[in-house]
C-alpha positions as CSV (number, residue, x, y, z in Angstrom):
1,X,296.1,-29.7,111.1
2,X,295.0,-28.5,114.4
3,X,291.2,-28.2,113.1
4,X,291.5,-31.9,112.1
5,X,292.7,-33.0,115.4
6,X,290.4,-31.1,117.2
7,X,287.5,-32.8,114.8
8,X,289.0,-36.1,115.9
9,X,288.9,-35.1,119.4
10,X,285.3,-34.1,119.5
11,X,284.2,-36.5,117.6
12,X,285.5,-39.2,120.1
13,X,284.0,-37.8,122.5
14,X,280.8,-37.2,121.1
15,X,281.4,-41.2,120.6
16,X,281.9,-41.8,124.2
17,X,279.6,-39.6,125.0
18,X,276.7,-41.5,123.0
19,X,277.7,-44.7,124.4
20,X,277.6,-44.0,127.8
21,X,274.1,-42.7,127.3
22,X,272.9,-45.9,125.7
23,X,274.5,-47.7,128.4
24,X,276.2,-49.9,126.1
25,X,279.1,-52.0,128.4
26,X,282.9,-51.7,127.2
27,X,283.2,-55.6,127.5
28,X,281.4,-58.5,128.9
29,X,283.7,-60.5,129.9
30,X,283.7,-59.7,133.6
31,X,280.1,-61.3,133.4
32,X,280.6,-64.1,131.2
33,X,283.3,-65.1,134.3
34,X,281.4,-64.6,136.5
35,X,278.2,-67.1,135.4
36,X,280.0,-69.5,133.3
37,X,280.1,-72.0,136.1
38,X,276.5,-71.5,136.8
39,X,275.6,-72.7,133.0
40,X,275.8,-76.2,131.6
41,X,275.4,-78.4,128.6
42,X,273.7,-81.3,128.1
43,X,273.2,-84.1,126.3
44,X,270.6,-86.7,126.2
45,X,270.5,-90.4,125.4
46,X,267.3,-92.2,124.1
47,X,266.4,-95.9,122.6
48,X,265.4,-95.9,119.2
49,X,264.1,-99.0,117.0
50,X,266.8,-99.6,114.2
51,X,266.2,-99.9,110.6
52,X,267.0,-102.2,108.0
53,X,268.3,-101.7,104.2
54,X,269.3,-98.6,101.9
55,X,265.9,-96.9,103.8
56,X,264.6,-95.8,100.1
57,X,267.7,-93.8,99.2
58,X,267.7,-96.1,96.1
59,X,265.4,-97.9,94.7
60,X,264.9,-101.6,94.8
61,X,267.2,-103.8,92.6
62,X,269.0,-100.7,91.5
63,X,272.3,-100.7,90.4
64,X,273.7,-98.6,93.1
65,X,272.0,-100.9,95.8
66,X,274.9,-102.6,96.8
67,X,277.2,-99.8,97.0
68,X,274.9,-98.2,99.5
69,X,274.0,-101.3,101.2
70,X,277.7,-101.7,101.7
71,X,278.3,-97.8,102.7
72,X,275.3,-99.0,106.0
73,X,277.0,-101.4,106.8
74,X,280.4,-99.8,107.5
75,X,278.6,-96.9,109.5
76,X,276.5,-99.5,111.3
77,X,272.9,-99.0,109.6
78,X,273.0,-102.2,107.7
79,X,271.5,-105.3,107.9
80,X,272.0,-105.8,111.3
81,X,270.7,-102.2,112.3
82,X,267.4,-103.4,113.1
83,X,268.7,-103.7,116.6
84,X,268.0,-100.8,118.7
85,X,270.3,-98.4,119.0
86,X,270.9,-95.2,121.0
87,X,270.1,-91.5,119.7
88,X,272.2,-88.6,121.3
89,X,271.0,-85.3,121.6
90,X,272.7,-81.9,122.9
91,X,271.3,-78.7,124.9
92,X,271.6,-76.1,127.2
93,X,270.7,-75.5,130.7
94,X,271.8,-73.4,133.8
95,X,272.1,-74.3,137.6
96,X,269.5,-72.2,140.2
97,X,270.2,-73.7,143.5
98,X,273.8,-75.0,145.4
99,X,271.9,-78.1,145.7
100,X,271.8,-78.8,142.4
101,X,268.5,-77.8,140.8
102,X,269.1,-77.4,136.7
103,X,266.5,-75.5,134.2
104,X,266.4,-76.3,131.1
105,X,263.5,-77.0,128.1
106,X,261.3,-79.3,128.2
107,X,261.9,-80.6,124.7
108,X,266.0,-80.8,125.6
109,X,265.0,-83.8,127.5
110,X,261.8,-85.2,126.5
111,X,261.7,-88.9,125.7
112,X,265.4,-89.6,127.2
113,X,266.6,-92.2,128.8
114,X,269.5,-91.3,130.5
115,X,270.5,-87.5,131.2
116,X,274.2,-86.0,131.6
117,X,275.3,-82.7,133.1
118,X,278.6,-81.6,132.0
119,X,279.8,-78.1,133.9
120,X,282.0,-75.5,133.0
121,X,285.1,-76.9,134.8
122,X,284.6,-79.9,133.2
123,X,282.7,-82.2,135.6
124,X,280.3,-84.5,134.3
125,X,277.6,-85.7,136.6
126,X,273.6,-87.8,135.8
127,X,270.6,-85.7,136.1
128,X,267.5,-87.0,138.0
129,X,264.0,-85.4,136.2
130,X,262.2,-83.7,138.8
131,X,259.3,-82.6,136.7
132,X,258.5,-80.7,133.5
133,X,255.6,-78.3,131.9
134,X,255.2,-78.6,128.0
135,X,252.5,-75.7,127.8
136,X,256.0,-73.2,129.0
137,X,258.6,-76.0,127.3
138,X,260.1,-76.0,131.1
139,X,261.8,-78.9,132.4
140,X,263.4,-79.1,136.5
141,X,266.5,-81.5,136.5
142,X,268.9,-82.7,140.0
143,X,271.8,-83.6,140.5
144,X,273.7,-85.0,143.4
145,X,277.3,-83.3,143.9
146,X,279.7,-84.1,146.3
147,X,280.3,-80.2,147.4
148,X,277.7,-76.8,147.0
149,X,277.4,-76.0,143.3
150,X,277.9,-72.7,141.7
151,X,274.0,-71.0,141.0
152,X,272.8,-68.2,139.3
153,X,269.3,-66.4,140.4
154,X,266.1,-65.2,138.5
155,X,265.3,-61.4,137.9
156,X,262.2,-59.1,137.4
157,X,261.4,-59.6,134.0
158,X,258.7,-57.1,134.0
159,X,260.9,-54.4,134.3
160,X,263.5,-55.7,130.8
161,X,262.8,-52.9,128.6
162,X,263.1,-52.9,124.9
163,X,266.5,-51.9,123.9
164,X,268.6,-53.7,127.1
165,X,271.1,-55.5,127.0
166,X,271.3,-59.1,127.2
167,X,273.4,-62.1,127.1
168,X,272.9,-65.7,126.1
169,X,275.0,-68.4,127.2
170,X,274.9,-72.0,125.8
171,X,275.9,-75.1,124.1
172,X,274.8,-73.9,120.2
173,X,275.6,-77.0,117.7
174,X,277.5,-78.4,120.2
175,X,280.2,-76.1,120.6
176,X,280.1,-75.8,124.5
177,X,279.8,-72.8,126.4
178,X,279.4,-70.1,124.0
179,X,278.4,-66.4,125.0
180,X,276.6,-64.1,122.3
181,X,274.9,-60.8,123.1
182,X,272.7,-58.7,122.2
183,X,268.9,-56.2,122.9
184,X,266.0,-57.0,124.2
185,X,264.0,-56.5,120.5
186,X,260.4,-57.2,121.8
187,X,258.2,-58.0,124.9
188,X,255.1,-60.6,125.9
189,X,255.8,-62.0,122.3
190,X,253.7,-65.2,122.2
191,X,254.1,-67.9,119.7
192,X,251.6,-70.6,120.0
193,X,251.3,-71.5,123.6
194,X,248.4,-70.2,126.3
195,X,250.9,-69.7,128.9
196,X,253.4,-67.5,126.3
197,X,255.4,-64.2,127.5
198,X,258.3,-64.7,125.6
199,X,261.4,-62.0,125.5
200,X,262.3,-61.5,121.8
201,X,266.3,-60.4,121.6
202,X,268.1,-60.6,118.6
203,X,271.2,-62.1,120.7
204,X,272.8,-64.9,118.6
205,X,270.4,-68.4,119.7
206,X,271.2,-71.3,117.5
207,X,270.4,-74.8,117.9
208,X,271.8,-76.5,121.1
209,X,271.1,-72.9,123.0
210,X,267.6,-74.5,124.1
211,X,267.3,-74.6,127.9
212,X,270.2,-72.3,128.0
213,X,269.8,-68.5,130.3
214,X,269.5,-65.3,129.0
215,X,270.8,-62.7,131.5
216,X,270.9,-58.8,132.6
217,X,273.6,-56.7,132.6
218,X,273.4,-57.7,136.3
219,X,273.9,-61.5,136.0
220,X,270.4,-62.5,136.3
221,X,268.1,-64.8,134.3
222,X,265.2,-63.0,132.6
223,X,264.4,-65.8,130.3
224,X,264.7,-69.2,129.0
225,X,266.1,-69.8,125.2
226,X,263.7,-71.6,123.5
227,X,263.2,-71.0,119.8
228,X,264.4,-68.9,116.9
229,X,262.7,-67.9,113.6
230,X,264.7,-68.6,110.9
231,X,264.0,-69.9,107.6
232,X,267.2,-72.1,107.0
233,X,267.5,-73.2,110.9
234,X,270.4,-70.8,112.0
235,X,270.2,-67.2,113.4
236,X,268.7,-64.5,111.8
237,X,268.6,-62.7,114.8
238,X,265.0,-63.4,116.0
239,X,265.2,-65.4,119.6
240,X,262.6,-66.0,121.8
241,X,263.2,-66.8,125.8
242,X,260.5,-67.6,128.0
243,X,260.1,-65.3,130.7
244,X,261.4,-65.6,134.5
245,X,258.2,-64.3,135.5
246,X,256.6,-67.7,133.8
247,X,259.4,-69.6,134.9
248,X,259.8,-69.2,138.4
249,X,256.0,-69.9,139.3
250,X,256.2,-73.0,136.9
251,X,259.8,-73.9,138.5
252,X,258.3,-73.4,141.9
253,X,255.7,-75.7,141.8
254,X,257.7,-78.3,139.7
255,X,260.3,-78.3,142.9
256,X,257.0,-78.7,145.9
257,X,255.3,-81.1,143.7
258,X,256.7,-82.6,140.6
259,X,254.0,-81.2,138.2
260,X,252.1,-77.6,137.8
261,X,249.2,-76.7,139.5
262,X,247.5,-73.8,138.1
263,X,244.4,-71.5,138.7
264,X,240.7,-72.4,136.8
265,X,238.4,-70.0,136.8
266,X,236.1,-72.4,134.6
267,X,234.9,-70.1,132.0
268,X,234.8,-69.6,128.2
269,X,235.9,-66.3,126.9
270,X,236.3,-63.6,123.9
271,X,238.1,-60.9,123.5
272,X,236.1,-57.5,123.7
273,X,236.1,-56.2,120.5
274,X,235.3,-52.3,119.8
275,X,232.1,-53.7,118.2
276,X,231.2,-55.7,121.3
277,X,232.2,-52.9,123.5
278,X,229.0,-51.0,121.8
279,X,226.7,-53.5,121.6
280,X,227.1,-53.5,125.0
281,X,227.5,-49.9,126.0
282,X,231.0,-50.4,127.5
283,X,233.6,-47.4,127.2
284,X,236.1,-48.9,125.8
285,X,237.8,-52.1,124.4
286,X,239.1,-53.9,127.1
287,X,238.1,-57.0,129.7
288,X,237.1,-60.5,128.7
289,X,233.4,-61.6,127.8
290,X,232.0,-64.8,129.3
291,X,230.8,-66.7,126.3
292,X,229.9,-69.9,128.4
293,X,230.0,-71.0,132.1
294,X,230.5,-74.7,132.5
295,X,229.8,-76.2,135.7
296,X,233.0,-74.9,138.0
297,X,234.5,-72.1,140.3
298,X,233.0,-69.6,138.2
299,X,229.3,-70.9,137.9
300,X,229.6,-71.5,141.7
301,X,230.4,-67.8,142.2
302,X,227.5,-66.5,140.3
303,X,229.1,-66.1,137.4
304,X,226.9,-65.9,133.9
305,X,227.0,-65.5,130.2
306,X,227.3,-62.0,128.8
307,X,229.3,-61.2,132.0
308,X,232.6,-59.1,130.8
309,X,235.2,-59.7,133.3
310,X,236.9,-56.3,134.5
311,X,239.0,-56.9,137.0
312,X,240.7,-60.0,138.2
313,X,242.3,-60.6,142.2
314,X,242.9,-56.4,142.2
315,X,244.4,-56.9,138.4
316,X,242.6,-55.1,136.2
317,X,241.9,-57.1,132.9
318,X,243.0,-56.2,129.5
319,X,242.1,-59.4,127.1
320,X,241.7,-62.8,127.5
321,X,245.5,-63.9,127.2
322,X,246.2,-61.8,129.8
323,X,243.0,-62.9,132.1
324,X,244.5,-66.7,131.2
325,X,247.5,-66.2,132.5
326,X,246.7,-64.0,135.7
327,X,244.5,-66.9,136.5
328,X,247.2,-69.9,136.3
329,X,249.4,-68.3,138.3
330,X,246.9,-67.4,141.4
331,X,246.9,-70.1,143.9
332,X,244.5,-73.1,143.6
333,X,242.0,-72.9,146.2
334,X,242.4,-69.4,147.0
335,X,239.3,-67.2,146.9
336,X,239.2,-64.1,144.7
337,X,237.7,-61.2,143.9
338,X,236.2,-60.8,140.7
339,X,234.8,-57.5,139.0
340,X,231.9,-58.1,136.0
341,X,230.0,-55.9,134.0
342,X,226.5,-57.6,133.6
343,X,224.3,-55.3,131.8
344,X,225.7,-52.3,132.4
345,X,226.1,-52.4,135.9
346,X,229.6,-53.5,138.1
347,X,228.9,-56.7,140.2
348,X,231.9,-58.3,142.4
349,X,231.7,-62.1,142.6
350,X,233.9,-64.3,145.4
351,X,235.1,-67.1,143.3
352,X,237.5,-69.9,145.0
353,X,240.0,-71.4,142.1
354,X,240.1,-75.0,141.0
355,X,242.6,-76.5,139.9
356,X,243.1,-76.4,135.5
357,X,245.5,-79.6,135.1
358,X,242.5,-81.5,136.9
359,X,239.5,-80.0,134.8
360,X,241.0,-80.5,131.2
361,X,238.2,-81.8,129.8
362,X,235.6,-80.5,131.3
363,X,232.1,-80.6,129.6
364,X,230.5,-77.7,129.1
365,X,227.7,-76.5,130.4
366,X,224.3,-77.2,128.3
367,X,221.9,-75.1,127.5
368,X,218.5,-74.7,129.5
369,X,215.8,-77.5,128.9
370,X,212.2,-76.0,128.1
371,X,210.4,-76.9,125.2
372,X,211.7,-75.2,121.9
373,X,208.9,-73.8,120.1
374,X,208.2,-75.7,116.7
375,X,207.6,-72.9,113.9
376,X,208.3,-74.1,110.3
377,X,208.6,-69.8,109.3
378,X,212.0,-68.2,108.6
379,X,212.9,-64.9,108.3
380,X,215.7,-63.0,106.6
381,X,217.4,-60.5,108.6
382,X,221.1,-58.8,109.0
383,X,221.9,-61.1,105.9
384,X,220.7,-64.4,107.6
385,X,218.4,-66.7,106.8
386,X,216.6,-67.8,110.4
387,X,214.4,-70.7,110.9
388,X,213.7,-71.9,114.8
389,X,215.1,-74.7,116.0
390,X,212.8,-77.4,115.4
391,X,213.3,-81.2,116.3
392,X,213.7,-82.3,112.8
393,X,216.4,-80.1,112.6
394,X,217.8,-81.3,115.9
395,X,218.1,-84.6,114.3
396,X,219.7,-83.8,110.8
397,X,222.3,-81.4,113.0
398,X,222.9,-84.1,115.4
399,X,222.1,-81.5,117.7
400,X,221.7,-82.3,121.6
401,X,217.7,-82.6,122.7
402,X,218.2,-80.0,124.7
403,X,219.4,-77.5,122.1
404,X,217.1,-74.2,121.3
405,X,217.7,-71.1,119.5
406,X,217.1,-69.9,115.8
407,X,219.3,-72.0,113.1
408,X,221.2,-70.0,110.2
409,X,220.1,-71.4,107.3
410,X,222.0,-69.2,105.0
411,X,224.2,-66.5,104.8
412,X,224.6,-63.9,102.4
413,X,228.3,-63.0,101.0
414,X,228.0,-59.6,100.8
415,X,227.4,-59.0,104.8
416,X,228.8,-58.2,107.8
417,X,227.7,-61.7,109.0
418,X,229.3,-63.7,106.4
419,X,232.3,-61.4,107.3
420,X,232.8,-62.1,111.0
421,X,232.1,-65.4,110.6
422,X,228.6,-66.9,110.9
423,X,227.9,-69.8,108.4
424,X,225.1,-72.0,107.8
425,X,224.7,-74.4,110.7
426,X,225.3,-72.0,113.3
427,X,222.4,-71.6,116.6
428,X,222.0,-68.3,118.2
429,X,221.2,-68.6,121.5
430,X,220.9,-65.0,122.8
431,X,220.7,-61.7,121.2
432,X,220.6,-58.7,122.8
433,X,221.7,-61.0,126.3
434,X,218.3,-62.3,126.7
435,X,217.2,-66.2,125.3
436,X,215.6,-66.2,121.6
437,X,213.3,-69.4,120.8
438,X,211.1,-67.8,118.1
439,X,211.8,-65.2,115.4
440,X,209.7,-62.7,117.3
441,X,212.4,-62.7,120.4
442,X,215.2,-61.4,117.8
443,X,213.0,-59.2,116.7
444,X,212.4,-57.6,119.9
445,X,215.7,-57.6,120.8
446,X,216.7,-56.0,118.0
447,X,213.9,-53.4,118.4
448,X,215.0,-52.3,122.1
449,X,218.7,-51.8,121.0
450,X,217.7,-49.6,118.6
451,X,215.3,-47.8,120.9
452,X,218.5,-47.6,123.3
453,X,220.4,-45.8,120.7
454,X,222.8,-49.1,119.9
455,X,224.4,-49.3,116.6
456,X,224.7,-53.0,116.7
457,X,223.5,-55.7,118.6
458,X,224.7,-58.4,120.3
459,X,224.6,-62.0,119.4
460,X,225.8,-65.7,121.3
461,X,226.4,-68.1,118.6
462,X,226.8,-71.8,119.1
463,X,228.8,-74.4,116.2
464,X,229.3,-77.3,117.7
465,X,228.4,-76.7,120.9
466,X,231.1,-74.1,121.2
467,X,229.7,-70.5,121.8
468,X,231.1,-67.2,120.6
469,X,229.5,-63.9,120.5
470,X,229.3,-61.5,117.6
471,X,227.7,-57.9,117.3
472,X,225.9,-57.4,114.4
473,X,225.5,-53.4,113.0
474,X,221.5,-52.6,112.9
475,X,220.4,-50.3,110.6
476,X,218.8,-47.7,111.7
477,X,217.3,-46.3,109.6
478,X,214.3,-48.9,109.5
C-alpha cells in the first residue's frame, strides 16, 4: 500500500513537474478578466434588393406552389418582398486606443450600411469607418464615447514561437464574448494574399470570431482571426490570424491617412531556384531575380534584368514573398540601399521608393527597338523548336512591333523544357543574360557556359509580354 502511494506521489509530481516545463497556465481566467472589456462584437446592417416568389424551391405550377408561396409570405419573402430589405451580419473586433479606435476584418464590415459596437458591459455605441486594407482583410473603425475606453495593445509577433500559448476571444455564431485557447501550430503561413504572415493556432475560431484578437499569455494581440480551414465550416482546429507585425503598419497608416501607403520597388521577380542559382554561379538558393524592370524606382536606380536582389534596406533577402513584403512596409519616398548580384559581381544601387497603391497598373517596360533580323531557319535544341522572330510572325502572335527574340515553335514532351514550362508561343529574349536575335546568339551563349564549366544555362522567356526565366541543363558532353 505504501509502494502504491508513493507511485501516486511521484507520479504527480512528475505531472507537475512536466507542466511547469511546458509552461502550460493553471487557468486563464485571470486573463480573460482582464481583456474582456477591451474586445467587442459586432454586427453589421446592409440594403439588399428583395425577391419575389417560391425563388425556384418549386417548380412552376407545382402542386406545392401555394403552400410555399404562403410559408414567404408569413416570414416576409412573399409577394411583397421585392422591397428592399435589410441583411444583418455578426463579427468580432477588439478596441486599441481609449479613444476609441476598433480593429476588426475587412470582410466583417464590407458593404454595410450602418455599423454597431456592442461592449462587454453591455454598451452599445455606432462605429464611424476610418479606413480598411483588403490585400491584409484589415478594417480601422471609431467610435465616440462619452468617457476613456478600455484598450488592449499589440505585441512582437516575431518572437510567438510554435508551441505558445494563445487565446482567442470573440463573438463565434453569435454567442458573444467567447474565450477558447489553444498553440501557436505554425508561423508565416500564407493563404492567397501578397501581404500574408498569418499565425496558424489550432485555438477554437468559428464563424463570427472574424476581426476578433488573438492574445499572449501576456495580454497582447499577436494576430487578427481571420479564417479557418474546415471542410463543413466549423473548427477542425486549423485558424489563421493575421499577424500584429502586418497589422500595426497597416493600422498605422489607416489612422494618419485613411488608406495604405506602401513601398514600390517597381520590379518583376522570381524566385531563385537551385537551377538558377547555377546557371548563374550563385552559392546558394536564395535572393530574388529581376525578371523585368518597368519604368519606376528601380530602373531609376540602375536597376536591370538578370540582377538577383541580395539584400534589401540592411535586410538580407530570402525569396520574393519575403522581398514583397520588406518592401511595402518601408516608407514611401525613403531612399534605400539595395545589394544585386549582376554577373557575378555585388553592385549597391540607391533606389528612392514610390508608392504601390499609386502604380497598380503599371505598364511594363518594352523591349529594345532595333531591327529584328528576318531568317526563315529553325533549329532544334534542348527540346525546342527555334525560329527568329520574324514580322510575319509578329503579326499571327499579335506580337508588339517592337518584339525580338527566337519563337518556340515546338516543344518536345519528353524534356526538361516541356517540364518547367515552356510551350509553343513563348519568345526568349536572353540566354545566357546577353540579347539573342538570331539562332547563332543562343548558340554562343550556350557555347561560353559550357566553356565556363555551367551545367545549365540561363534563359528569359516572354508569353504575353510577361517575362520569366528558366535554366535549361546543357549537355556536356557535345
Amino acid at each position: 500500500m505504501f509502494w502504491l502511494t508513493t507511485l501516486s506521489m511521484v507520479l504527480i509530481l512528475s505531472q507537475s513537474l512536466m507542466a511547469h516545463a511546458r509552461g502550460a497556465p493553471e487557468t486563464f481566467a485571470d486573463l480573460a478578466e482582464r481583456i474582456s472589456p477591451a474586445v467587442v462584437n459586432i454586427t453589421t446592417s446592409t440594403v439588399v434588393a428583395g425577391r419575389t416568389g417560391p425563388q425556384g424551391i418549386v417548380p412552376e405550377g407545382s402542386p406545392f406552389e401555394d403552400f410555399f408561396r404562403e410559408f414567404q409570405d408569413r416570414n416576409g419573402n412573399g409577394p411583397n418582398s421585392d422591397r428592399p430589405r435589410r441583411s444583418s451580419a455578426l463579427g468580432s473586433g477588439f478596441v486599441i486606443s481609449e479613444d476609441g479606435y476598433i480593429v476588426t476584418n475587412n470582410h466583417v464590415i464590407e458593404g454595410a450600411d450602418e455599423i454597431m459596437i456592442e461592449f462587454f458591459e453591455g454598451q452599445e455605441l455606432p462605429a464611424q469607418l476610418i479606413g480598411t486594407d483588403p490585400n491584409t482583410d484589415i478594417a480601422l473603425l471609431k467610435v465616440e464615447a462619452d468617457g476613456p475606453l478600455k484598450f488592449v495593445s499589440f505585441g512582437d509577433s516575431d518572437i510567438s514561437r510554435v508551441g505558445d500559448w494563445v487565446m482567442a476571444m470573440g463573438n463565434p455564431l453569435g454567442q458573444g464574448f467567447s474565450v477558447s485557447a489553444g498553440i501557436v501550430s505554425a508561423r508565416n503561413r500564407a493563404l492567397s494574399g501578397t501581404y500574408d504572415d498569418y499565425i496558424q493556432t489550432d485555438a477554437a475560431i468559428n464563424r463570427g470570431n472574424s476581426g476578433g484578437p488573438l492574445f499572449n499569455m501576456d495580454g497582447e494581440v499577436i494576430g487578427v482571426n481571420t479564417a479557418i480551414l474546415s471542410p463543413n465550416g466549423g473548427s477542425i482546429g486549423i485558424g489563421f490570424s493575421m499577424a500584429s507585425n502586418v497589422v500595426t503598419k497597416v493600422v498605422d497608416q489607416l489612422r494618419e491617412f485613411g488608406e495604405t501607403r506602401r513601398g514600390w520597388l517597381g520590379v518583376r521577380i522570381q524566385d531563385v531556384t537551385p537551377d538558377v542559382a547555377e546557371a548563374l554561379g550563385l552559392e546558394k538558393a536564395s535572393g530574388a531575380l529581376v525578371s523585368d524592370v518597368p519604368d519606376g524606382p528601380a530602373k531609376d536606380g540602375g536597376m536591370m534584368a538578370g540582377d538577383v536582389i541580395m539584400s534589401f534596406d540592411g535586410v538580407d533577402v530570402v525569396d520574393t514573398r519575403q522581398l514583397v513584403r520588406v518592401v511595402a512596409n518601408t516608407q514611401v519616398g525613403k531612399t534605400v540601399r539595395v545589394v544585386v548580384n549582376r554577373e557575378g559581381e555585388t553592385q549597391t544601387l540607391k533606389i528612392t521608393l514610390g508608392r504601390r497603391e499609386e502604380a497598380e497598373g503599371a505598364v511594363p517596360a518594352s523591349v529594345t527597338t532595333d531591327d529584328t533580323p528576318e531568317e526563315p531557319q529553325t533549329m532544334d535544341l534542348m527540346g525546342l523548336t527555334l525560329q527568329p522572330l520574324t514580322q510575319d510572325l509578329r503579326d499571327e502572335m499579335q506580337l508588339d512591333e517592337n518584339a525580338k527574340g527566337l519563337v518556340v515553335m515546338s516543344v518536345d514532351e519528353t524534356t526538361e523544357a516541356f517540364e518547367k514550362g515552356l510551350r509553343a508561343g513563348d519568345v526568349i529574349t536572353e540566354a545566357g543574360q546577353s540579347q539573342v536575335l538570331a539562332l547563332a546568339d543562343l548558340e554562343d551563349r550556350i557555347a561560353e557556359a559550357k566553356d565556363a564549366g555551367r551545367k545549365s544555362i540561363l534563359l528569359l522567356v516572354r508569353r504575353g509580354g510577361d517575362p520569366r526565366f528558366v535554366a535549361l541543363g546543357l549537355d556536356t558532353d557535345e
